[in-house]
N, C-alpha and C positions, 0 to 999 in steps of 0.2 A: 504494500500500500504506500503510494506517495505522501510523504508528510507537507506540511507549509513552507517549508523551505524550501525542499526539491520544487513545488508546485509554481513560487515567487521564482526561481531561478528558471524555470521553463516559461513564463509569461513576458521576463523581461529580453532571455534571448529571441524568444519570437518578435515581440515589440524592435528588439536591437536589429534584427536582420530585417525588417522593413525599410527603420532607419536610412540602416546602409543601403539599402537597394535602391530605394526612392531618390530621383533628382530633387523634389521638394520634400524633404520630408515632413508628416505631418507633426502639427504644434503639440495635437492631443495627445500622440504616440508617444512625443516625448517628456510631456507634461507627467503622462503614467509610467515612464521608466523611472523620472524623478523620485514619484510619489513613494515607490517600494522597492528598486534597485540595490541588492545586495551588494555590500563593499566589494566582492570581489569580481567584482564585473564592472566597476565604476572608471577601470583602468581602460575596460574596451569600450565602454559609452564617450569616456573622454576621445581613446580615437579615433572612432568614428564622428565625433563632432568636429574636432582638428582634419579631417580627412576631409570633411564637407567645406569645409573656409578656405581647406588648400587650393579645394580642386577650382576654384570657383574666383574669375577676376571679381568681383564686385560678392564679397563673401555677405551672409545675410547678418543683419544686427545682431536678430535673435535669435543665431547660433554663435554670434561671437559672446552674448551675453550668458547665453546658459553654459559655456566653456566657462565664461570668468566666475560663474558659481558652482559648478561643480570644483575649480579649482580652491576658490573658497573653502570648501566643505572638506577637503582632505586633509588627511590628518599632519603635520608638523615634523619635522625629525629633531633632535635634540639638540642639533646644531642649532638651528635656527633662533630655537627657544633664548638660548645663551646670548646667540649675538642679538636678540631683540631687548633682551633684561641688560645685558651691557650700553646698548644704544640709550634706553630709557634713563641709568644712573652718568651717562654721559663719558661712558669709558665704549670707545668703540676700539677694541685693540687689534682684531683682524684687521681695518681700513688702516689703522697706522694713524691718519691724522682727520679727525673728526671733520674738518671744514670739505676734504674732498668728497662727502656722499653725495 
């Protein structure tokens, strides 16, 4: 028997491979990968979003914008953490000297 997870993980790759297929693809399809998109498929929704802005002279707003929130939404590495809490106490020591950021 399929559980909710297996079940979310088969709705979203169905949804994903329309995505990708489609020259436009639709807002709603991705509106609902949003909605319930397992983390580890977030890595191939981001592709296939970066795939569509590449392929395309005149990329659509509203794939450049749901890229900038999916990227939003991903998680941090530790590095980043450090150099942002270093930035904030005004010790930026990777840049070497604070006025060139």
């Amino acid at each position: 028997m399929i559980d909710r997870d297996e079940a979310r993980e088969w709705y979203v790759r169905f949804l994903l491979h329309k995505v990708r297929h489609d020259t436009y693809p639709s807002s709603t399809y991705m509106d609902l990968i949003e909605r319930c998109i397992p983390r580890k498929l977030v890595d191939d929704y981001l592709e296939v979003l970066v795939e569509k802005v590449s392929e395309s002279e005149f990329p659509s707003i509203d794939l450049l914008h749901r890229i900038r929130c999916v990227i939003a939404r991903l998680p941090r590495h530790d590095h980043d953490d450090d150099h942002d809490r270093r930035r904030r106490h005004g010790r930026d020591d990777d840049a070497g000297n604070k006025d060139d950021r």
